[in-house]
Phi, psi and omega in degrees: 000333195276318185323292192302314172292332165284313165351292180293324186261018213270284191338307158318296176305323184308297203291341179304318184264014194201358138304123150268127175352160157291125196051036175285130163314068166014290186270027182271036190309272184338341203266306184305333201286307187294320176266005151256358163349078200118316186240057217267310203316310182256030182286102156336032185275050190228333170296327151351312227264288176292349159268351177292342140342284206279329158334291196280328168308305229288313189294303190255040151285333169086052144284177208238062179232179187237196175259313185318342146314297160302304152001283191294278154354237204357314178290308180290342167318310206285314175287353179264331176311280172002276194301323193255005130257017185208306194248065154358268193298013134322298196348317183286289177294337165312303168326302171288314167252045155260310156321303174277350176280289249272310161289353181253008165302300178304333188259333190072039189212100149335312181297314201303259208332311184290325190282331199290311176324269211322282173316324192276330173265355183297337206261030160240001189040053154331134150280140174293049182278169159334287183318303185294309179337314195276327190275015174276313189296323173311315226253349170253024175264320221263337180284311187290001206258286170308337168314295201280004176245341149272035189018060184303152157206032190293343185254124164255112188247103196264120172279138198270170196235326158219145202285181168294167179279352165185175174343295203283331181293307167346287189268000171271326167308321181302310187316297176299300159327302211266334151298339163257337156287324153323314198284324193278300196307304166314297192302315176313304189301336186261019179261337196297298186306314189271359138314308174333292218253007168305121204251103202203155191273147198309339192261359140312299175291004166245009213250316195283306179329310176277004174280306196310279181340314220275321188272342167275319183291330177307305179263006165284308211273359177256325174275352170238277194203138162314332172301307193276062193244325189239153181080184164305005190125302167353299190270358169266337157309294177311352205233345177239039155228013179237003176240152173261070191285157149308137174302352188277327182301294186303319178293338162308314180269329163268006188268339199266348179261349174274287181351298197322287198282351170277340166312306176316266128023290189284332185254005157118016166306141185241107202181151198269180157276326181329290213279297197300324173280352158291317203267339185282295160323329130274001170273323145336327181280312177299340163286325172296325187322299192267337152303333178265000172068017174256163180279137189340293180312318196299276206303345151253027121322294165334259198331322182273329170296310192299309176303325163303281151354292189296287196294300160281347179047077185225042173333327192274271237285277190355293195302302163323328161286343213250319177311294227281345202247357148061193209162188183248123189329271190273032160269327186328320207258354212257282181308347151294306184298317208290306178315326210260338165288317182308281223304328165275010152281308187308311199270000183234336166312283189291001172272302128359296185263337145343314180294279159335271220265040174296326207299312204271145186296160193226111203289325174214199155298149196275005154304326199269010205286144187230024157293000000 
């Protein structure tokens, strides 16, 4: 009798680490993030093992997904474990600044890491208490601390070096930047959500997703480099700062990388968006550069602060990113304006193809979006 009953719960304990909810995404790390958001006690972090699996296929295989995602996941896991086997009242601010250690480790910039946790949990209407607040800040000096004693380097974040040449240059680069990079990343992202949510047997979503995935890397390497074919993005910034391509060319790549990564995506990669909406938003920036005369560097700063805006729809984490990565006062400001054209180029974009695409069922709200 007892044989049979140790039998009986092994199983139970086993499935606790490899059951997912019913009609869960799998590959959603953000969805977890968002939707215990507050409620960190009943944040699934024993699921944490097997997606750190599927982490390292998706990343390191060179999908055209990022790491800060997993980076945030990990984190609140490892602080939602932390509280539920040894310090319970812990549980919440461990969490929440485990998320944010996680991401500015990775980016090297604290604020990035305290404004993205926030905001991102903010769309579960997390409240902006004392508590959470200070542990965001604590867990993104303490991410950023490890950045710098294990010397990451996983992100390439390009600080712009020199400003516009005056005012007026100024607000038409945000305007143009911050509207075409919005406009690609927002189509990328409601196109991303609703891959999420595509409801097709796996070996459909992976046999199309990965004809596409296959045919977008195919024509980065015959029209920019191999490098920008693989990985969030990096080698295609490296491959259109060591080259004079056509504008047409840099646009060819980034409408081809927005492609990428919604493929990714689409065949169940479990990866972030942050870094890949940096590099599409900057290369985006980057088509204007040389008609508005402005320098390379500025306009894909610009461009990348904006895809954060535009895309992910994380205006605070943008503005944070444009501070911590620092500049000359008015590209700094140049590169603001441009998030605040972004967010509402994101926001009127996603609203739009909502509108469009009502006839086909829509699993929630487009407020809820949890890429």
């Amino acid at each position: 009798m007892s044989s049979e009953t140790h039998t009986s719960e092994h199983p139970r304990w086993a499935a606790v680490w490899r059951t997912f909810p019913p009609h869960a995404v799998r590959s959603d790390l953000t969805g977890d993030i968002v939707e215990f958001a507050g409620e960190e006690e009943r944040f699934p972090w024993r699921l944490a093992p097997i997606r750190l699996v599927a982490i390292y296929a998706t990343v390191g295989l060179g999908a055209a997904m990022g790491t800060e995602k997993p980076a945030a996941y990990l984190g609140v896991a490892t602080g939602a474990a932390l509280g539920d086997r040894w310090w319970r009242w812990l549980m919440r601010p461990a969490a929440v600044g485990g998320g944010a250690a996680g991401v500015a480790a990775l980016m090297g910039i604290p604020l990035v890491g305290t404004a993205f946790i926030l905001e991102l949990e903010r769309r579960h209407h997390a409240p902006l208490s004392v508590e959470r607040v200070t542990a965001a800040l604590v867990g993104g000096f303490v991410g950023w601390l490890w950045h710098i004693a294990l010397g990451v380097d996983l992100i390439r974040l390009v600080v712009p070096k020199e400003p516009p040449h005056n005012f007026q240059q100024a607000l038409i680069a945000a305007l143009f930047i911050g509207l075409l990079s919005g406009l690609i990343t927002s189509i990328a992202g409601t196109a991303i959500y609703r891959a999420k949510f595509w409801q097709a047997r796996p070996i459909v979503r992976f046999a199309i997703g990965g004809l596409v995935l296959g045919v977008a890397a195919l024509i980065l390497s015959i029209i920019a480099a191999p490098s920008a074919a693989v990985g969030p993005g990096s080698g295609a910034i490296a491959w259109v700062e060591s080259t004079r391509a056509s504008a047409l060319t840099v646009l060819a790549v980034t409408l081809l990388r927005a492609v990428a990564t919604t493929a990714s995506s689409a065949v169940g990669g479990c990866g972030g968006l942050f870094v890949p909406f940096l590099a599409i938003g900057d290369l985006g920036g980057r088509v204007f550069a040389p008609s508005l005369e402005l320098p390379a560097d500025l306009a894909g700063a610009a461009g990348a602060a904006s895809g954060i805006s535009g895309g992910y729809h994380l205006p605070f984490t943008a503005v944070a990113l444009v501070l911590g990565q620092g500049g000359p006062c008015l590209a700094m400001l140049t590169c603001v304006a441009t998030v605040i054209v972004a967010a509402y180029a994101g926001k009127g974009t996603a609203f739009l193809l909502d509108r469009i695409l009502a006839r086909w069922p829509y699993p929630v709200e487009s407020d809820s979006y949890t890429f």
